[in-house]
N, C-alpha and C positions, 0 to 999 in steps of 0.2 A: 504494500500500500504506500511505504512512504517514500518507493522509486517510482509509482505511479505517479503520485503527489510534484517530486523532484523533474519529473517527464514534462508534465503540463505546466510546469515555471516555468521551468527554461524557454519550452516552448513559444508561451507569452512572452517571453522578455524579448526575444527572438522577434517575434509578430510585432510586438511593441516599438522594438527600434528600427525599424521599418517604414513607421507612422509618422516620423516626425520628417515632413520637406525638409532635402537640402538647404534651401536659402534660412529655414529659419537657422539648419547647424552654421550655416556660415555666420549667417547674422550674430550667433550667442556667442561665436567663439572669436570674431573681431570685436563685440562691444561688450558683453555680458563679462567672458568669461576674463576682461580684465580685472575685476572684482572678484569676483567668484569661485575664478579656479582652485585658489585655494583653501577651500571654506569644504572641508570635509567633516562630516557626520551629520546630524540629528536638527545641529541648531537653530537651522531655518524649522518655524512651525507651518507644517503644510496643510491645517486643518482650515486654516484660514479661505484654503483656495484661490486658485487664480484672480476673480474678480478683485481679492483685496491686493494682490499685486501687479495688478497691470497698472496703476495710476504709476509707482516706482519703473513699469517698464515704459512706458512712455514718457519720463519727465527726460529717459535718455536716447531715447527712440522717436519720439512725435507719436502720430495716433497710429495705431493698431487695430487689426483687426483682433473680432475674440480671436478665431482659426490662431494667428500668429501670437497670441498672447498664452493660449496655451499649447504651443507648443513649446514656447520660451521657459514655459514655467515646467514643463516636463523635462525639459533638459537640463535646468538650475536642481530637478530633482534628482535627474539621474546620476550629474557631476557630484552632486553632496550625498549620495547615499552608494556611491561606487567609486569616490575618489577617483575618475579618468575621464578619460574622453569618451562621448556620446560615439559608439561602436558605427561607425559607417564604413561602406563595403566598396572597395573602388580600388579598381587595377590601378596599377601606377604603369604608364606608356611606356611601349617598344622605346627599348636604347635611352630610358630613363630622360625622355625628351616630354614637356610639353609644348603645347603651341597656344596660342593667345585664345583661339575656341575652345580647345580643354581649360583653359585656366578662366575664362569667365564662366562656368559652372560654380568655381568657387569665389566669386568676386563679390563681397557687400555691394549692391548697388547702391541703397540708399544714404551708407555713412562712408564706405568706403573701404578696404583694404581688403583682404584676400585669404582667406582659409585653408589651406589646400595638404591632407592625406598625402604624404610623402612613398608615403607603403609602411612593409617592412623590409629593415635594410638588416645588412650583416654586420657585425663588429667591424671597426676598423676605422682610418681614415678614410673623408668622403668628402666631396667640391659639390658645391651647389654655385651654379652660374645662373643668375636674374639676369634679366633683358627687358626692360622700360621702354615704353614709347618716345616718351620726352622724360627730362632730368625730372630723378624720385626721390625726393629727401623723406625721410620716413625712419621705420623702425621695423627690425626683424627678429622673430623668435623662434627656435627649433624648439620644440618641447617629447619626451616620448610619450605614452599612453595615459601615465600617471601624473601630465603637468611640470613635472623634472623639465628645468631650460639644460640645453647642450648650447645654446647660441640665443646671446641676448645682443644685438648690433644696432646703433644709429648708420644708416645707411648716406652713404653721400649723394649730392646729385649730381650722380652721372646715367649714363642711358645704359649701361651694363656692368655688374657689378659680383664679387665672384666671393662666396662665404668657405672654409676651412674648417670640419667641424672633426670632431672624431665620434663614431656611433658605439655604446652599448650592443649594437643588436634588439632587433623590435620595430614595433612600428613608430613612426615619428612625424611629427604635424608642424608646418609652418603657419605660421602667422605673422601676416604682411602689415603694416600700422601707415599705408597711404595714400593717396589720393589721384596716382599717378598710375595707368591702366598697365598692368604686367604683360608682356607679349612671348615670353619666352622663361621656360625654369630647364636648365638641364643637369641631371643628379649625375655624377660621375663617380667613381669609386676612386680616390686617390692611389696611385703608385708612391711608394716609398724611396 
């Protein structure tokens, strides 16, 4: 009974993370989860419900819909009650390339910067090369699963710009802080 019980979780949680649109993950993970990321356990009371937190997500957002307010609020749940990143499922491109149509999938439209599932990568040294339309001064962060940075950068403005990280092994999440349209990420595996 209580693998039966353990079966039908997962399963929902599974179904669950599913449910929540892209753009809202992008959304939480370029504005929300500056705050938020690391606010692990209990301490948000979630009996309140959404409605009494959308006025706090819109005083950072503007107006909202319900649809988009709770999915925000599912995600501030799922980050505080699982310490990581909200599970989303996405190949990372042939020869570790993307191109400006794959990366506005992960692009904040309406505040800005860029969300984007790196994969998971293997231990080691590893080049991440950006490629901006026009000059991007902004701010860059490598994080793995559990909000851990590997790379916290002020970015200059130039039109391509190349990061140095070393990887754990795992999956790992960039997060872009600008205002300037990304057209190009390519992950490279450094040689020694």
């Amino acid at each position: 009974m209580k693998f039966l019980a353990l079966t039908l979780l997962l399963c929902n949680l599974h179904v669950a993370a599913q449910e929540i649109p892209r753009p809202a993950v992008v959304r939480f993970n370029t504005v929300c989860a500056n705050c938020h990321e690391g606010e692990c356990s209990g301490r948000l009371s979630f009996q309140s419900g959404v409605d009494a937190a959308r006025g706090h997500m819109e005083r950072y957002l503007g107006k909202i819909t319900s649809a988009e307010a709770a999915s925000l609020f599912s995600l501030l749940r799922y980050t505080k009650e699982h310490c990581s990143h909200y599970p989303v499922t996405v190949a990372r491109p042939a020869e570790g390339v993307w191109n400006a149509t794959d990366l506005n999938l992960w692009r904040n439209q309406p505040e800005g910067g860029y969300f984007v599932p790196l994969g998971r990568l293997a231990s080691g040294s590893h080049r991440l090369q950006i490629t901006f339309a026009s000059a991007a001064p902004g701010r860059l962060k490598i994080t793995d699963d559990r909000f851990e940075p590997l790379v916290e950068e002020a970015l200059c403005p130039d039109g391509t710009q190349e990061i140095r990280f070393i990887a754990p092994g795992g999956p790992l999440y960039m997060t872009l802080q600008t205002k300037a349209e990304l057209i190009g990420i390519r992950l490279i595996v450094a040689t020694p």
